[in-house]
BAFI-3210 file (N, C-alpha, C; in Angstrom, 3 decimals, decimal comma, padded with zeros to 6 digits):
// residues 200
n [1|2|3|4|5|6|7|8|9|10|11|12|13|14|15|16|17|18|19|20|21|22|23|24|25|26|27|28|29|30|31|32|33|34|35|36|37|38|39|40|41|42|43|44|45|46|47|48|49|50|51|52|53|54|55|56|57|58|59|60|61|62|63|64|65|66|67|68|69|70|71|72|73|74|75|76|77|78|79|80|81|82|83|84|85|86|87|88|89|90|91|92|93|94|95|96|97|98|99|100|101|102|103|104|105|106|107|108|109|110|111|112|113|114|115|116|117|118|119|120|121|122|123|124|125|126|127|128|129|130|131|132|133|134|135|136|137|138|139|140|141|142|143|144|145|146|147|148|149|150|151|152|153|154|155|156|157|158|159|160|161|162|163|164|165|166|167|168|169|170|171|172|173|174|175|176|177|178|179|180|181|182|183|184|185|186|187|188|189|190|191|192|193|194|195|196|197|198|199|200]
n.u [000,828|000,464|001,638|003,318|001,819|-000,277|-000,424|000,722|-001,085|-002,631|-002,321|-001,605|-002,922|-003,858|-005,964|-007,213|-004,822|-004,896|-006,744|-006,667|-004,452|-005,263|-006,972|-007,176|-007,328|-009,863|-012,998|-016,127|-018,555|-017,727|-016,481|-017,678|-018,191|-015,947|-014,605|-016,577|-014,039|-011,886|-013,009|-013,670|-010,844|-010,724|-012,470|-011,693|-009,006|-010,459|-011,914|-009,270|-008,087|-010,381|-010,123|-007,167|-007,284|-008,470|-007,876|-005,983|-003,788|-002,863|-003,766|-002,003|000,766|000,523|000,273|003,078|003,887|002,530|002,608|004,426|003,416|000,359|-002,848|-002,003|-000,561|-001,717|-001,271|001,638|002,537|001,082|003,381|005,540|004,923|004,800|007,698|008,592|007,033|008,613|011,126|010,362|010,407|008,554|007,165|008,905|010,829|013,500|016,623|016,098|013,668|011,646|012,310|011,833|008,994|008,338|008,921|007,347|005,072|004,885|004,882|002,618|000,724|001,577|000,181|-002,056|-002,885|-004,685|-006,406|-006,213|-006,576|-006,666|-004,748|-002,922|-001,725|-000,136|001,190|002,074|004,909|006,741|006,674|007,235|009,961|011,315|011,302|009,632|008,531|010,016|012,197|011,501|012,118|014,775|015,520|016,203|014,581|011,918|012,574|012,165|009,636|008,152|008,397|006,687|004,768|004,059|004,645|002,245|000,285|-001,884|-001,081|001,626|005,097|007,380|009,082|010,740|011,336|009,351|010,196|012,483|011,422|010,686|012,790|013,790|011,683|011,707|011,963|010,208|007,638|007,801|007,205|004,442|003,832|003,921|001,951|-000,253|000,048|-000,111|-002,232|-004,213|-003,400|-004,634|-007,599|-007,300|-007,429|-009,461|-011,637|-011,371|-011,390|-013,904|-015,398|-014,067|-016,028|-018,796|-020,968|-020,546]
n.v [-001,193|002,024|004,036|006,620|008,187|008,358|009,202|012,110|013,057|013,950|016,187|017,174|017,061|015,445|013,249|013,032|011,883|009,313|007,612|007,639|006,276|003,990|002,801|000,666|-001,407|-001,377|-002,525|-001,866|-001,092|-001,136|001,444|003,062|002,860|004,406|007,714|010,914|012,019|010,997|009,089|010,712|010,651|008,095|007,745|010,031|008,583|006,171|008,006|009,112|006,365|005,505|008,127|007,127|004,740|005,163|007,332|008,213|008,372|006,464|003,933|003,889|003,665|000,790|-000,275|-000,830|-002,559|-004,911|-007,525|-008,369|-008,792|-009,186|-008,729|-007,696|-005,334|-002,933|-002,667|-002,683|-000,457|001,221|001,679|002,119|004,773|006,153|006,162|007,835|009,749|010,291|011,500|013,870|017,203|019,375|018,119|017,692|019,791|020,291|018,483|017,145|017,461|015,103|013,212|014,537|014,742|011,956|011,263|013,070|011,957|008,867|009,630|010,756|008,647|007,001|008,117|007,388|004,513|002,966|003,452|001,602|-001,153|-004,464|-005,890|-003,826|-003,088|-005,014|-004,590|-002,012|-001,554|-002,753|-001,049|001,852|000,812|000,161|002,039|002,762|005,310|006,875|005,567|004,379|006,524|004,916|002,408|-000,233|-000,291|000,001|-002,620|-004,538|-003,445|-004,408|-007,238|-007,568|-007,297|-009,762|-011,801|-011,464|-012,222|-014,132|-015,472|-014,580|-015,250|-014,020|-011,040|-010,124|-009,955|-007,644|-005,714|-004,980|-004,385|-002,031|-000,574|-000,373|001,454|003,295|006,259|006,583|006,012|007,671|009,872|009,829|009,868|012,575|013,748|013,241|012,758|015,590|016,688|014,421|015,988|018,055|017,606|015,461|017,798|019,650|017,705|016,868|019,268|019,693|017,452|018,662|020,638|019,486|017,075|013,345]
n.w [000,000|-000,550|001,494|001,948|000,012|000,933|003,608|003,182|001,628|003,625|004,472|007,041|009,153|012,128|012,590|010,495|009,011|010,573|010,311|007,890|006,851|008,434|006,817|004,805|006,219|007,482|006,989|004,928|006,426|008,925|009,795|010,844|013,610|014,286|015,772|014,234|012,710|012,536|010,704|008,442|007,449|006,730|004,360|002,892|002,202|000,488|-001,946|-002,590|-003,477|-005,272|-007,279|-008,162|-009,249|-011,408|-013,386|-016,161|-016,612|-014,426|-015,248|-017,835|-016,643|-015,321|-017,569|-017,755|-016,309|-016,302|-018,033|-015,946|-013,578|-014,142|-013,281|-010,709|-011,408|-010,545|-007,568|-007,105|-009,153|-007,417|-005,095|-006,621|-007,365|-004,599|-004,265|-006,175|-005,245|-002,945|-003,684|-004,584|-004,875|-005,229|-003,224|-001,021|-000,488|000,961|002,264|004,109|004,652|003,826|005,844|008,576|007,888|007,892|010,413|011,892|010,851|012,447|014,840|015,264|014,561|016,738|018,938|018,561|018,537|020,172|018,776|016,442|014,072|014,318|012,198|011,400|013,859|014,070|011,967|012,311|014,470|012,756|010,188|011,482|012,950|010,089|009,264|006,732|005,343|004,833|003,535|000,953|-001,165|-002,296|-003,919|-003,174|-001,171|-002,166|-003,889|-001,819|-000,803|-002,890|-002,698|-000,166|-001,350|-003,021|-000,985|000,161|-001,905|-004,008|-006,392|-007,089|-007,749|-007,551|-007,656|-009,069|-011,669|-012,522|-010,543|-012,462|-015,143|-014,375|-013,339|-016,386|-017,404|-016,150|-016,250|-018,481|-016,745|-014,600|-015,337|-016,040|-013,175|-012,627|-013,663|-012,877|-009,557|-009,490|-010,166|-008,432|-006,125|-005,885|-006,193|-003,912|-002,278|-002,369|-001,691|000,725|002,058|001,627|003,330|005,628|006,050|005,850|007,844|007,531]
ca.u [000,000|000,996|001,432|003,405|001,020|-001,981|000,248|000,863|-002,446|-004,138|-002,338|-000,901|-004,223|-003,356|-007,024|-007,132|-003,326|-004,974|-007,565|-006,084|-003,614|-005,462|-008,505|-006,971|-007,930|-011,251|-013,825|-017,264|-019,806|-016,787|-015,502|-018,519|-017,112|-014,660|-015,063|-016,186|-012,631|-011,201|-013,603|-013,277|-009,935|-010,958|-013,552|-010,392|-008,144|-011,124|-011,429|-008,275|-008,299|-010,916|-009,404|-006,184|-007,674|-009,595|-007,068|-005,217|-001,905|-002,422|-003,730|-000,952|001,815|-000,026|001,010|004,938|004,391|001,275|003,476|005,493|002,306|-000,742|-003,680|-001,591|000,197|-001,841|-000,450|002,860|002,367|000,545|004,737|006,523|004,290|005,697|009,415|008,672|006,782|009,636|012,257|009,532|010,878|007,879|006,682|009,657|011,708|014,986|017,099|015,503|011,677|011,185|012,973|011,266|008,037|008,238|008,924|005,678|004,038|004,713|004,146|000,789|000,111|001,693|-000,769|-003,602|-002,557|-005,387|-007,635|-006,062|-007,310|-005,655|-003,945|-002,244|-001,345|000,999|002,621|002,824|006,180|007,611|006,875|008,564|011,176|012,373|011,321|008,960|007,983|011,622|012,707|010,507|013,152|015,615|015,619|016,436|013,444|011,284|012,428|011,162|007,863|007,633|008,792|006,196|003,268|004,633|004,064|000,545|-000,558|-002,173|-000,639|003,306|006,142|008,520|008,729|012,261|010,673|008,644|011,437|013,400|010,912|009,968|014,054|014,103|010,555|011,842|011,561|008,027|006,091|008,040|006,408|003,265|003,679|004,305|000,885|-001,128|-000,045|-000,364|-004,067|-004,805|-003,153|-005,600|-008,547|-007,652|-006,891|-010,844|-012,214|-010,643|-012,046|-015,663|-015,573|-014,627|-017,232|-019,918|-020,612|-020,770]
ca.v [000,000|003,659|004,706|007,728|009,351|008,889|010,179|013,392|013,445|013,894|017,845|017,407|017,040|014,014|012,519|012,503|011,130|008,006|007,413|007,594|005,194|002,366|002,401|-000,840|-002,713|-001,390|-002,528|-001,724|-000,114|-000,714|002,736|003,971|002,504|005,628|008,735|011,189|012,828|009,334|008,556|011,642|010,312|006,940|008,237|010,593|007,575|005,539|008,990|009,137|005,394|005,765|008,398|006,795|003,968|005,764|007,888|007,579|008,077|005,335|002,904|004,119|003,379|-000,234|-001,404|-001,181|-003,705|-006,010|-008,952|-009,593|-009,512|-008,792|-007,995|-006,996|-004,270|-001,637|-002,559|-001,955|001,334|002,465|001,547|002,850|006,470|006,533|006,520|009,351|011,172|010,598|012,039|014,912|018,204|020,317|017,807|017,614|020,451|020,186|017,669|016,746|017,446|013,473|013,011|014,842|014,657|010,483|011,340|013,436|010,800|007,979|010,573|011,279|007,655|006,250|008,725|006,812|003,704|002,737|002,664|000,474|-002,336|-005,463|-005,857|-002,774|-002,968|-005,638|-003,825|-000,544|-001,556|-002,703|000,398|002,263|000,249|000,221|003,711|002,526|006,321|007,467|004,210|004,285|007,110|004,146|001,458|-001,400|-000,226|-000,393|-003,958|-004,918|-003,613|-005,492|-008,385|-008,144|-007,652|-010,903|-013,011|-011,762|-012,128|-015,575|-016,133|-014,658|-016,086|-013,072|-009,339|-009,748|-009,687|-006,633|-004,714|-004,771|-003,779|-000,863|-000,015|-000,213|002,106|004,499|007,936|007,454|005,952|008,948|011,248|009,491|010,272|013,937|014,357|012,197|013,360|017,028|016,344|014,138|016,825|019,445|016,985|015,317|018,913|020,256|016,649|017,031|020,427|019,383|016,632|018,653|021,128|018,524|015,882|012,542]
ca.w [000,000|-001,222|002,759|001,826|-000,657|001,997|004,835|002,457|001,318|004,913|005,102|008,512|009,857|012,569|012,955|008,788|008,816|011,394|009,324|005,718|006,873|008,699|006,275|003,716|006,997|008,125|005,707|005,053|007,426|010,227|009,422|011,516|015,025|014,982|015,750|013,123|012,417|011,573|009,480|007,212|006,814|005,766|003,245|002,019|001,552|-000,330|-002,624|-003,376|-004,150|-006,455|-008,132|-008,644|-010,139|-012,706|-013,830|-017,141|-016,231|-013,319|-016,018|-018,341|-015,717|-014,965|-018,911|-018,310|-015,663|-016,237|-018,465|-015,224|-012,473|-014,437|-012,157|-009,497|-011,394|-009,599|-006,213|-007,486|-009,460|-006,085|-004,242|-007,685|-007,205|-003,927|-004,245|-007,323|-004,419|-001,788|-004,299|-005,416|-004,452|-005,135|-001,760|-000,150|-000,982|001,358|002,202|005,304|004,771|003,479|007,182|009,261|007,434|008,391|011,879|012,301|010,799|013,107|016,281|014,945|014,799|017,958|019,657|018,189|018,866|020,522|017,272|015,532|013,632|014,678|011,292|011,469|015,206|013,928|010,807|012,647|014,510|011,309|009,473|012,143|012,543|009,316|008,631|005,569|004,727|004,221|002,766|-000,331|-002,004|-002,549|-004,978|-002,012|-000,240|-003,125|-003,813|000,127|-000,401|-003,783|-001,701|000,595|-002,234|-003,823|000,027|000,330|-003,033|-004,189|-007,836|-007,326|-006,684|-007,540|-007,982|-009,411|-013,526|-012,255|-010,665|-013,424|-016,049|-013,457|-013,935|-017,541|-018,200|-014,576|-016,737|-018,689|-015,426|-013,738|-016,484|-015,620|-012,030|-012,355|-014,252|-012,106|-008,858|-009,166|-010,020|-007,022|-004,957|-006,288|-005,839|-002,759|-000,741|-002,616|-000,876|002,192|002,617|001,725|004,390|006,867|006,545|006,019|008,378|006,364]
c.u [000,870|001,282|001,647|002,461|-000,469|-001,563|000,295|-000,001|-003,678|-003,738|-002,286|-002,093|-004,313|-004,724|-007,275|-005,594|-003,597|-005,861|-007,527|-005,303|-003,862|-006,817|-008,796|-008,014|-009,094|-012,296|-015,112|-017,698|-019,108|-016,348|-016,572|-018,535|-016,097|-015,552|-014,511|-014,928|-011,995|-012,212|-013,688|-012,280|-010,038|-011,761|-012,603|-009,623|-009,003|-011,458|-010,462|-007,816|-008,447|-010,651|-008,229|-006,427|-008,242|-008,599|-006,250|-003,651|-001,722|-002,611|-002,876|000,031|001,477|000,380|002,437|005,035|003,468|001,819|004,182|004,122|000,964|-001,604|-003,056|-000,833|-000,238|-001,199|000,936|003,107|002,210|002,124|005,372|006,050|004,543|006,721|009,030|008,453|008,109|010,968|011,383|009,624|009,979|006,920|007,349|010,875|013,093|015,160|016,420|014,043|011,467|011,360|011,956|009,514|007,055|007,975|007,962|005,003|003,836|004,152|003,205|000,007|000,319|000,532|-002,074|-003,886|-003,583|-006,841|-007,501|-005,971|-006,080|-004,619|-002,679|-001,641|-000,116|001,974|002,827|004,071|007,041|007,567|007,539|010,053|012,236|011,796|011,063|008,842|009,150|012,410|012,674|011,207|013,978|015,160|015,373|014,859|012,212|011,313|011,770|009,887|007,320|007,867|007,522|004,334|003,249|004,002|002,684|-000,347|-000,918|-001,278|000,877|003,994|007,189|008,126|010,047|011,862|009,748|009,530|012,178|012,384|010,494|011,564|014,148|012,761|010,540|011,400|010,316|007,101|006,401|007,063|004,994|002,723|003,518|002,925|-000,025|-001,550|-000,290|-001,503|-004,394|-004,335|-004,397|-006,871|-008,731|-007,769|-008,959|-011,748|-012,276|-011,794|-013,695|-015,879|-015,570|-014,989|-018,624|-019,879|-021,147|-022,389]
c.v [001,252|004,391|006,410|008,958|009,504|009,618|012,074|013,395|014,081|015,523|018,166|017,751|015,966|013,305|011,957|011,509|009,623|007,563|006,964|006,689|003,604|002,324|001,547|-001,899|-002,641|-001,523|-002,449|-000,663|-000,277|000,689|003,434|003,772|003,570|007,000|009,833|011,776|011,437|009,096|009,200|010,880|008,728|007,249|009,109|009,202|006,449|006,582|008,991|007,523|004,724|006,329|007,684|005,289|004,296|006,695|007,105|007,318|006,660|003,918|003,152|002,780|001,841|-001,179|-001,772|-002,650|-004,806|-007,194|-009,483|-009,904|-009,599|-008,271|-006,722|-005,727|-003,111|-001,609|-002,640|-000,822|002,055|002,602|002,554|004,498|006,625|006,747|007,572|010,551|011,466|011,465|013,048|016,490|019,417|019,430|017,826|018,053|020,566|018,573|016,325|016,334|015,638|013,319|013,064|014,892|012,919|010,401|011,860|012,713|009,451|008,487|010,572|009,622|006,386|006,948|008,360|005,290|002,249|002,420|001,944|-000,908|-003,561|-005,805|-004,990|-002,639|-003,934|-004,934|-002,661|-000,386|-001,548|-001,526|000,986|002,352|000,642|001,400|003,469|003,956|006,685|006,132|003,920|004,894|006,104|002,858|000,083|-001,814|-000,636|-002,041|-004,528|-004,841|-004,361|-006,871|-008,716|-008,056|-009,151|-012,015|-012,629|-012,124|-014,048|-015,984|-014,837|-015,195|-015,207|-012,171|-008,992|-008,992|-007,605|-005,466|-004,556|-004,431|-002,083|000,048|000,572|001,097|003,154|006,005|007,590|006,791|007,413|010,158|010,781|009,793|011,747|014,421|013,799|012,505|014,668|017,297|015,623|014,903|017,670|018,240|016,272|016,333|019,744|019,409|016,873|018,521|020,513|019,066|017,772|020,382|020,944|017,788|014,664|012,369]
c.w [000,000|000,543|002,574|001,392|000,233|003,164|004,185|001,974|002,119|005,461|006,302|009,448|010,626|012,588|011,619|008,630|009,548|010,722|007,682|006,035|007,276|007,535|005,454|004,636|007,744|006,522|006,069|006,200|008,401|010,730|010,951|013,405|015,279|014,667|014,861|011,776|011,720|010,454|008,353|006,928|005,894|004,495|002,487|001,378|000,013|-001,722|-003,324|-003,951|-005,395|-007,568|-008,889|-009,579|-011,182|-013,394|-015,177|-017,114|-015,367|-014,574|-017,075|-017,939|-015,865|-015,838|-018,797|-017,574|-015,940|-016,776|-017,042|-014,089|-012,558|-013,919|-010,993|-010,097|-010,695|-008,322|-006,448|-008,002|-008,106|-005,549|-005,480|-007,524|-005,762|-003,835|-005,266|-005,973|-003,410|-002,689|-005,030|-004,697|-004,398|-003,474|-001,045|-000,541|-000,537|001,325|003,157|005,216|004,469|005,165|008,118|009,101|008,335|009,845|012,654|012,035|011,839|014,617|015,910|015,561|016,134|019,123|019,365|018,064|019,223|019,744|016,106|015,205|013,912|013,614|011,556|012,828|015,150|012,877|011,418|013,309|013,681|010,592|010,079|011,924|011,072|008,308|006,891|004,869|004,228|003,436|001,248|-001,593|-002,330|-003,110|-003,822|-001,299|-001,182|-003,322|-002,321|-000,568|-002,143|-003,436|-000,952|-000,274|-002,290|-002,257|000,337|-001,092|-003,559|-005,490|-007,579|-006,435|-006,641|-007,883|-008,343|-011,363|-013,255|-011,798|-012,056|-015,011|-015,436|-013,658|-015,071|-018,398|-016,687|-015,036|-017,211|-017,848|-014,938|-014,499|-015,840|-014,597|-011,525|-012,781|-013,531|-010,933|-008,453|-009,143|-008,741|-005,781|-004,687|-005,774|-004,355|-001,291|-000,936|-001,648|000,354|002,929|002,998|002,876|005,324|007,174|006,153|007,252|006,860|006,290]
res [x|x|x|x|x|x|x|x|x|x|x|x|x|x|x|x|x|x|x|x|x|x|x|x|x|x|x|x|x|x|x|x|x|x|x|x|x|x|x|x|x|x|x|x|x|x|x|x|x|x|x|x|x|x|x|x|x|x|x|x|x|x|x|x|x|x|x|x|x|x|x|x|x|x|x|x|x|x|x|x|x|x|x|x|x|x|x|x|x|x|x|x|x|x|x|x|x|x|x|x|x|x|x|x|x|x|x|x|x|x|x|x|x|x|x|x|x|x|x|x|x|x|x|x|x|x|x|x|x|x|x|x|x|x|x|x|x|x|x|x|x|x|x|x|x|x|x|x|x|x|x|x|x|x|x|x|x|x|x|x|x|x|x|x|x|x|x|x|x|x|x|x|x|x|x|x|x|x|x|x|x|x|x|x|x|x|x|x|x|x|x|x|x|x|x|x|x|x|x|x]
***
């Protein structure tokens, strides 16, 4: 899952940032068990979801890789449009900001600790740990989290064929990414705003 671009999607808003991040593992009419501030953020993350699936650039991006994992190429595009964002300077203009950006993020969410879905109560050390949000800029790290698509997924056995077409086609997904994301910025910050001066 894309963590980064939902962490930077939620606008340093921590109740949207707890929300946008556990909401893979709350499904259905669960969402409504939290209180309403989280749940904007889940209803953001499913939003921006939507969008990103519908998008041409995302189904673009989806062809370089579909020969090595077919179906699953979206849950790899979603990891490959993270490392673009972690090395994207109009988001994270110094050297640091990726850094310190990560580090507000896990504070936000160790302070919420307490609402999270049992899934996530187990990967949230590991993310930590190995500092998944800042990780994502590097090639290494990238391979990992195509690593760990590959053990949940029913039909692969590798994400080695997939890396390496994701190498060889790195500039026109990147092109893909630059047109893609600047739109779901603009759309997910208009969303965001709706929500929260609606209730749902």
């Amino acid at each position: 899952m894309n963590y980064l671009a939902h962490a930077y999607l939620s606008f340093e808003q921590p109740e949207i940032v707890v929300g946008n991040i556990i909401s893979d593992y709350i499904k259905g009419k669960k969402q409504y068990a939290y209180p309403l501030s989280i749940q904007k953020g889940i209803q953001l993350h499913r939003a921006i979801d939507t969008f990103t699936d519908n998008h041409p650039a995302t189904k673009q991006a989806k062809q370089y890789l579909k020969s090595a994992v077919g179906a699953y190429s979206g849950a790899f595009i979603d990891i490959v449009f993270d490392h673009y964002l972690a090395l994207d300077v109009n988001c994270f203009p110094t050297s640091n900001a990726l850094s310190v950006f990560a580090e507000n993020t896990y504070q936000i969410l160790d302070s919420h600790q307490e609402l999270f879905p049992e899934k996530f109560q187990k990967a949230f050390p590991y993310m930590k740990e190995n500092n998944w949000l800042y990780n994502y800029q590097f090639d290494w790290g990238i391979e990992k989290s195509f690593a760990s698509i590959v053990r949940r997924a029913a039909y692969l056995t590798s994400s080695e064929d997939c890396f390496n077409l994701w190498q060889e086609h790195y500039e026109p997904i990147k092109q893909l990414y630059q047109i893609f994301f600047l739109e779901l910025k603009e759309y997910s910050f208009e969303y965001l705003q709706n929500q929260l001066h609606h209730n749902l």
